[in-house]
C-alpha positions as CSV (number, residue, x, y, z in Angstrom):
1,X,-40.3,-16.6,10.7
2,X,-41.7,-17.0,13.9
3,X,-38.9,-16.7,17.0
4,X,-38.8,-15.5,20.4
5,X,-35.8,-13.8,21.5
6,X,-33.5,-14.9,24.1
7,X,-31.4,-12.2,24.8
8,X,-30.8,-8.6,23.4
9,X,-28.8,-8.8,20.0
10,X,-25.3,-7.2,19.4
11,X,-25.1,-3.3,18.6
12,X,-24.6,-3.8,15.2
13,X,-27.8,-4.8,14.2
14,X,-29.3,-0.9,14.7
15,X,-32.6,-0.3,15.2
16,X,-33.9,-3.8,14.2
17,X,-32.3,-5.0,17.6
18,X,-32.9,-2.1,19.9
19,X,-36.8,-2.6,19.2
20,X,-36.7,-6.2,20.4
21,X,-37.6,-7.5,23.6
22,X,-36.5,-10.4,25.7
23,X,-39.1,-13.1,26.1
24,X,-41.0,-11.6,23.1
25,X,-42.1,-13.7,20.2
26,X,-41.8,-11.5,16.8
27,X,-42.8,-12.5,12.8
28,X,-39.7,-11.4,11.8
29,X,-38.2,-11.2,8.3
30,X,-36.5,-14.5,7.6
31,X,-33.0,-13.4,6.8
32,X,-33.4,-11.1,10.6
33,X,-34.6,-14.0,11.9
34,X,-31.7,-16.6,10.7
35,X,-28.8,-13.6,12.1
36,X,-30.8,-13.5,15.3
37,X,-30.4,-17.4,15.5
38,X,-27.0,-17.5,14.3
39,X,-26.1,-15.3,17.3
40,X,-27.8,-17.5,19.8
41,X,-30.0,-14.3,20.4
42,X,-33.6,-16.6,19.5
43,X,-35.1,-19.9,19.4
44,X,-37.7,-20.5,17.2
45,X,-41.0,-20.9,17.7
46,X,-42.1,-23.8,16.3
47,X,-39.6,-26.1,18.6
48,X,-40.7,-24.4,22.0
49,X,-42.4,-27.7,23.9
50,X,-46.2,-26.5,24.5
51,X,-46.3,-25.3,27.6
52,X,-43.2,-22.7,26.9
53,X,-45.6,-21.3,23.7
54,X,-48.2,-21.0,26.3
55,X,-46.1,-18.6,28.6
56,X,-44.7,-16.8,25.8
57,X,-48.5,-15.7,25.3
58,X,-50.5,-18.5,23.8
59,X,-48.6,-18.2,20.2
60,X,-49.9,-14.2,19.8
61,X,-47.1,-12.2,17.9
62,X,-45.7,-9.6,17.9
63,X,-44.7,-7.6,14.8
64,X,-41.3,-6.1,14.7
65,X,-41.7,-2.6,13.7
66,X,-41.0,-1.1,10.4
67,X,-38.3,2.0,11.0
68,X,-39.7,3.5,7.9
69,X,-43.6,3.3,9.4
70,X,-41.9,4.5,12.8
71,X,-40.8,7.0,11.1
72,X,-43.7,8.2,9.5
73,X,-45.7,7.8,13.0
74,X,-43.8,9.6,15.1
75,X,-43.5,13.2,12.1
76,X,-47.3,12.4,11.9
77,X,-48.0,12.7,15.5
78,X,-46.2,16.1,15.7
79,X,-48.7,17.5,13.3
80,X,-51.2,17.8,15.4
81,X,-50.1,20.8,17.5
């Protein structure tokens, strides 16, 4: 589900919301995405007139990050030394 956030989500959603960014429009999981709307913490997408897509960067996306890959990244990036 396509949003862009609005403002930083409560503590209690973890990691998920401490990887978000104001202003940012993410392809997030749809039950993330409903809980970040329920807060008041996105808008969707899809309802932003046109010219508010176009400052929120034309409709790219940006994926919200796995903490699992993240994970696996940052313990692959330490076996190089």
């Amino acid at each position: 589900m396509r949003v862009r956030v609005t403002r930083l989500p409560p503590t209690s959603y973890g990691d998920e919301g401490e990887s978000l960014r104001v202003g940012n429009v993410y392809n997030l999981d749809a039950s993330l995405a409903s809980a970040l709307l329920a807060d008041d913490c996105a808008e969707l997408f899809e309802t932003l007139p046109e010219d508010e897509k176009q400052r929120a960067g034309g409709g790219s996306l940006w994926q919200a990050p796995d903490r699992d890959h993240r994970r696996n990244r940052v313990s692959s990036s330490f076996s190089n030394f």
